[in-house]
N, C-alpha and C positions, 0 to 999 in steps of 0.2 A: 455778832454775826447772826443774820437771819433767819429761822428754821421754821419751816411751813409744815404742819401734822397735814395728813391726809383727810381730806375731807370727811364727816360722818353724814353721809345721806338718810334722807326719813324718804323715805318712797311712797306715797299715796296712789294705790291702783285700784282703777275699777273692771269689772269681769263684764267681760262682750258676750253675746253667741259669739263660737267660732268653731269652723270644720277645717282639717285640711285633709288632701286628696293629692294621690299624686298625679297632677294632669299635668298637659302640656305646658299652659298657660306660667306656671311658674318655675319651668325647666330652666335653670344658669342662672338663678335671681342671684347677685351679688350684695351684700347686705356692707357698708362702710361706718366704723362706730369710732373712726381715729377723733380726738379732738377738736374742736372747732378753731380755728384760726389761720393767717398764712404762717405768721411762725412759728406754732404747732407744728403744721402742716411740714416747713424747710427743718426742722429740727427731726424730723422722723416720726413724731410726734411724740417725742421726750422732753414735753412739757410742763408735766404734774409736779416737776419739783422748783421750777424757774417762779412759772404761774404768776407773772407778772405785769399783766391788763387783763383788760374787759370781759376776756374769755376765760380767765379764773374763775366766773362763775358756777361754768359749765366742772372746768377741767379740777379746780384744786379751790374750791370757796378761799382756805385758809391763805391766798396769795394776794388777794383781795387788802390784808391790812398794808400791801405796799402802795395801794392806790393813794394818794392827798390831796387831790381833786375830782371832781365829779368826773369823769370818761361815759361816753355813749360810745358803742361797736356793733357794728352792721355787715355783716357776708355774706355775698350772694356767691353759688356757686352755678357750673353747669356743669353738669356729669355726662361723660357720653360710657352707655354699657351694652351690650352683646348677645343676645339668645342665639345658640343655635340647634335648632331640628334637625331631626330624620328627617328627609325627605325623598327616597326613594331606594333603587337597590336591591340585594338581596347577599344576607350575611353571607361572606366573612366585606361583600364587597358595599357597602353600604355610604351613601351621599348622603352630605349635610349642607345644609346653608345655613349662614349668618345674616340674622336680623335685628339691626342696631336700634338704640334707642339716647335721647337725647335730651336731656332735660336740666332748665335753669330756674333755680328758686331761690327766696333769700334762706339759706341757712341756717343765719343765726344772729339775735341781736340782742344786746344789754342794754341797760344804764347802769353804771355806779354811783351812790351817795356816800359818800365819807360822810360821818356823824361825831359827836363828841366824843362816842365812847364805844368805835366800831364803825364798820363798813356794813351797807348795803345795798342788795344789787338784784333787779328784776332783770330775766332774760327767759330767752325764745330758742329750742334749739331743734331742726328737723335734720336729723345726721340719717335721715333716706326718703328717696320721692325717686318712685319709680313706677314708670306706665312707658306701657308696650302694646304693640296690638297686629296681630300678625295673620295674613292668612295665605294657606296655601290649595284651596279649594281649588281644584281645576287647574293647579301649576307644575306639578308634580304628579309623577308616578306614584303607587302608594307601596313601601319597602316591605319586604317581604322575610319574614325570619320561619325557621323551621328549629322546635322544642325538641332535644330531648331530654330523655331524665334528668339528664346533668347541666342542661342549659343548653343555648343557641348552637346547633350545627352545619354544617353547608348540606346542599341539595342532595350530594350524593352520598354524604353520612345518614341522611336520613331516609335515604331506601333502603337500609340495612339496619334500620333500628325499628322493631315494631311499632314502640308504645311513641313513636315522634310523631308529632304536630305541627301542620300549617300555621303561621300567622301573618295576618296584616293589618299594618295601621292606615286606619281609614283617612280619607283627606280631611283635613280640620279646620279651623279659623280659630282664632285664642285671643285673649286681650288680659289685661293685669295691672291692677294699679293697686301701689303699694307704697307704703307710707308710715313713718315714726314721728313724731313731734310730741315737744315737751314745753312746758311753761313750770317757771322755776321761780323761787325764793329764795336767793343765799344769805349770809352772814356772818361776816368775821370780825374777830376780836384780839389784839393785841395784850400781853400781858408780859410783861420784861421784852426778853427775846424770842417770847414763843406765839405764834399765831395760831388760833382754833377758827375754825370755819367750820359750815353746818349748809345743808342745805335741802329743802321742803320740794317736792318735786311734783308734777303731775303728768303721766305721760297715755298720748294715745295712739294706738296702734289700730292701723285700717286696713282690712286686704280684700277686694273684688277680684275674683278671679272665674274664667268662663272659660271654656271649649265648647263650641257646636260641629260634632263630627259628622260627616256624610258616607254614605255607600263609595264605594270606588266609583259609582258610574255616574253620584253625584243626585240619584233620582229621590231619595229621600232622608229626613235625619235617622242618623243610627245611634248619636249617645249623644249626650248633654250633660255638663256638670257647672252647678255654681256653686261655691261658698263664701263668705265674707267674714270681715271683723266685726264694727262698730257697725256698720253699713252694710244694704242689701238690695243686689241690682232687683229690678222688676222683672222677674223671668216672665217667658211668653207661655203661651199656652199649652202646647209641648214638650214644654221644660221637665222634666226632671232632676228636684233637688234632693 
């Protein structure tokens, strides 16, 4: 009988700038880290103990010494995902809309070598690719909350509280692209009945994200934010980073 150890990963990472902020721009970001594959995928993704093709490399290296011939595996995915803003209102009674996004990449791809004395296997894996870009400048009311001590109240809780404050969120426009990918080295080995797998990893993580807010009336900028991963947009002259 078969029995597959759990992969030992070596993780190889290198250090970006990175800021993050809580803007609009990455409000509902949905992060997907289930295994690569469809039968992963129809299995619930209770695949790490099967781990029996191409996607073993990602999921379980040590599944890999079931392969006995060379296998190439390629996934293209398309994802469709969801932000949604404030956009108007005034607490408790507060409007949102949904702004979708929709996006097809290849996922994920291997090769497998079977060798004399062991399996091994190059692969590609992007388990997130995600870009949005939204604006509601001039579409929307801009929603209105009223602070007090204890957080948000209605209008008429707040004539009765001294220390309560006005707020409003200005009109904004946002945009977000976000991204994982990894380029991988695994390796497995067979000994009796036991397989050891191993696997050398390189992973990079990218994130642009912007907001450019305006006045309610639209007449000039009133806040700007960007920060990045790996990468960093060209702010304009105005900008504030």
């Amino acid at each position: 009988m078969r029995s597959a150890f759990a992969a030992l990963a070596l993780l190889v990472a290198t250090a970006g700038p990175a800021q993050n902020t809580d803007i609009e721009a990455l409000s509902g970001l949905q992060f997907n880290f289930g295994n690569p594959g469809a039968r992963s995928l129809g299995m619930g993704g209770a695949f790490i103990g099967l781990a029996d093709d191409a996607s073993a490399a990602e999921a379980n290296p040590a599944g890999l010494t079931i392969l006995r011939k060379a296998e190439i595996s390629i996934e293209g995915r398309q994802t469709t995902t969801a932000q949604h803003f404030v956009t108007g209102g005034t607490f408790p009674y507060i409007t949102t809309a949904e702004f979708p996004s929709r996006q097809s990449s290849v996922s994920f791809a291997s090769a497998v070598m079977p060798q004399r004395h062991g399996v091994i296997a190059l692969y590609y894996h992007r388990p997130l690719a995600f870009r949005n870009r939204v604006d509601i400048t001039g579409r929307f009311a801009a929603p209105v909350f009223y602070l007090g001590p204890n957080g948000p109240v209605t209008r008429d809780q707040c004539a009765s509280i001294p220390t309560c404050t006005q707020h409003q969120v200005y009109p904004f426009s946002t945009s977000a692209d976000v991204s994982i990918e990894t380029i991988g080295l695994a390796a497995a080995r067979q000994w009796r009945t036991l397989s050891f797998g191993a696997a050398l990893r390189f992973q990079r993580f990218q994130e642009i994200a912007d907001t450019f807010r305006r006045d309610v009336d639209g007449a000039r900028p009133a806040d700007v934010h960007h920060h990045s991963g790996q990468r960093r947009a060209h702010p304009r002259p105005n900008d504030r980073q």
